[in-house]
Phi, psi and omega in degrees: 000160213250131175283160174186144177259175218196139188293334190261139186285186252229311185293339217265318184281333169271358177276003175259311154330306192273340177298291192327308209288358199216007184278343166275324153312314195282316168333302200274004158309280191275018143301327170262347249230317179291309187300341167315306172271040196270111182099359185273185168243153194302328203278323159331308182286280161338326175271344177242340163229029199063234188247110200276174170205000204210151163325135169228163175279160195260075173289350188258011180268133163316307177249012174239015170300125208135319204261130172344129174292130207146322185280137194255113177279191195294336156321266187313323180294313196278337197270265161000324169262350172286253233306343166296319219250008155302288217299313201300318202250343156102054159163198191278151167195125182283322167320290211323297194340291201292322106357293186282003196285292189324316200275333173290318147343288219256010179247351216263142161296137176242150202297193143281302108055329172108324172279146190328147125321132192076337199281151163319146148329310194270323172326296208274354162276359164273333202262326155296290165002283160341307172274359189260340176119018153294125119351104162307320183268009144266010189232016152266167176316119176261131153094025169291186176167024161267192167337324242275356169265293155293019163294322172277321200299321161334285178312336201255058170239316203279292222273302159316321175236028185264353202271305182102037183281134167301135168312351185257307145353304201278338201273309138008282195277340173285342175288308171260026149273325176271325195301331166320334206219310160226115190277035170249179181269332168322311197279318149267007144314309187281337158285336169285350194263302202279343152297312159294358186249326165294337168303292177290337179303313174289340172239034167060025182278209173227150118031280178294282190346271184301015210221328154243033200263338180275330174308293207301329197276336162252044139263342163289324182306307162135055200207059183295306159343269161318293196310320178308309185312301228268318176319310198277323185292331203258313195249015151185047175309139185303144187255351175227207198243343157298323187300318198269330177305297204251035180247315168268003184297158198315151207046000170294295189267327195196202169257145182047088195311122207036020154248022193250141197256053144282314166293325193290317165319316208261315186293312188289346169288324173286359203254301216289310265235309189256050147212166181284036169097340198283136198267318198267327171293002192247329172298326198282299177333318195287295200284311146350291185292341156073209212069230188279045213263013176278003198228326159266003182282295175295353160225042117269276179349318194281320169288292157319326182281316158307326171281296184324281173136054193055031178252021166322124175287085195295161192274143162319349169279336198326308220289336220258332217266152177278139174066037195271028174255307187296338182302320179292318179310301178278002100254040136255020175280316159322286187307350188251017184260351206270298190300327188296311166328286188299351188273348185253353151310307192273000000 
């Protein structure tokens, strides 16, 4: 890695720098690792495929039945057009976004119905919205709250602090990133809570740390509910994987079991929070529990790549995931447009 002086020391800045570099491969890990099983219940899973532990092909998904074990949703496309459209404009530019959403949009396979495969609903009514000639910043759902931001939300974290982007700044661009797509305050209470918390992991914070100040803000918000889940998952995440079935199973904890995205936040923080740093024991754990599990599967991989300083032990499959060279590729191509950004900073 290339010297520079820099407000962040020097080790602590190439272990954030090697993150970058590996953070869209572990995503897209865990997107395929996740997809198979995508809407089901751990009790489903179990019953149709034992204990998953390995890439599997998603012959049971609705719209990717067919497809090679490996394959990647809408997790890996939208996380892959934020950092193409970092790298393209050298910094945040909500047009670029909104521009790779569309190109992602329109390269994506479609149902009969006609809609992207795999993608959320309110993505794909922002994004038509968009091609019809909305404002990106007018053009999310109102009163949505799924997934469909923070899912994505990693490259442009990485790119924030590895870039040395302000804390008011980066809160700034995490608003109008979910506004883009979801337009309530829940969903951005929770983006701003999965920026600090991916924030902190690259600078060597904890978790609790960086989680309570937003879980706090939304039990003021009136969102008491959410604010417990999330209290109880970040300060007395489960240690073993019954504890997690049955602290999440479908009708327990929330609405639309792990895609309403408080939940999808409280399950990846417990899952991540009750394993050791291990990429393949914390994806499996995630896809086990089934829900949402390509999107909670991938941001814990995504949590991890961050913590490690991209030094994560890939699981023997990695080789297996679809477009994982160009995934490597773009991103170091990210770290390295993020570190030129501090070199012209500096």
């Amino acid at each position: 890695m290339r010297s520079l002086k820099a407000k962040t020391p020097a080790s602590r800045k190439e272990s954030i720098y090697n993150a970058a570099c590996e953070v869209l491969p572990a995503i897209a890990y865990g997107d395929a690792a996740g997809l198979p099983v995508e809407a089901m219940s751990a009790e489903q899973i179990s019953e149709n495929y034992g204990r998953i532990t390995e890439l599997q092909a998603p012959s049971d998904h609705p719209f990717f039945s067919g497809s090679a074990r490996g394959t990647v949703s809408d997790d890996t496309q939208l996380s892959l057009a934020v950092a193409e459209s970092l790298i393209r404009t050298g910094g945040f530019s909500l047009k670029s976004l909104a521009a790779g959403h569309v190109a992602a949009y329109r390269q994506t396979p479609r149902t009969a119905e006609g809609v992207p495969c795999g993608w959320g609903g309110s993505t794909v009514k922002a994004v038509e919205r968009m091609i019809s000639g909305v404002s990106p910043r007018e053009s999310g759902e109102k009163g949505k709250a799924g997934n469909g931001v923070v899912m994505k939300m990693a490259p442009l974290v990485v790119w924030q602090v590895l870039g040395e982007v302000d804390k008011r700044t980066r809160r700034g661009q995490y608003d109008l990133l979910t506004n883009m797509t979801h337009n309530s305050e829940i969903a951005r209470i929770c983006t701003r809570l999965h920026g600090e918390v991916l924030s902190a992991l690259l600078e060597g914070r904890t978790v609790s740390e960086a989680a309570n100040r937003s879980i706090r803000t939304l039990a003021v918000n009136g969102f008491s509910k959410e604010s417990e889940l999330l209290h109880r998952a970040v300060y007395n995440p489960c240690q073993i994987d019954e504890e997690l079935v049955e602290r999440y199973a479908a009708g327990k904890s929330g609405t639309d079991y792990g895609f309403y995205v408080p939940e999808t936040l409280a399950m990846a923080y417990d899952i991540f929070l009750g394993v050791s740093g291990d990429m393949q024991a914390a994806v499996y754990r995630a896809v086990n529990l089934g829900g949402d599990s390509d999107s909670t599967a991938s941001i814990v991989a995504a949590m991890i790549a961050c913590q490690s300083g991209g030094a994560y032990k890939e699981p023997p499959d990695m080789e297996s995931v679809q477009g994982i060279e160009q995934l490597r590729t773009v991103s170091t191509q990210l770290a390295e447009a993020a570190l030129r950004r501090t070199v012209k900073l500096g």
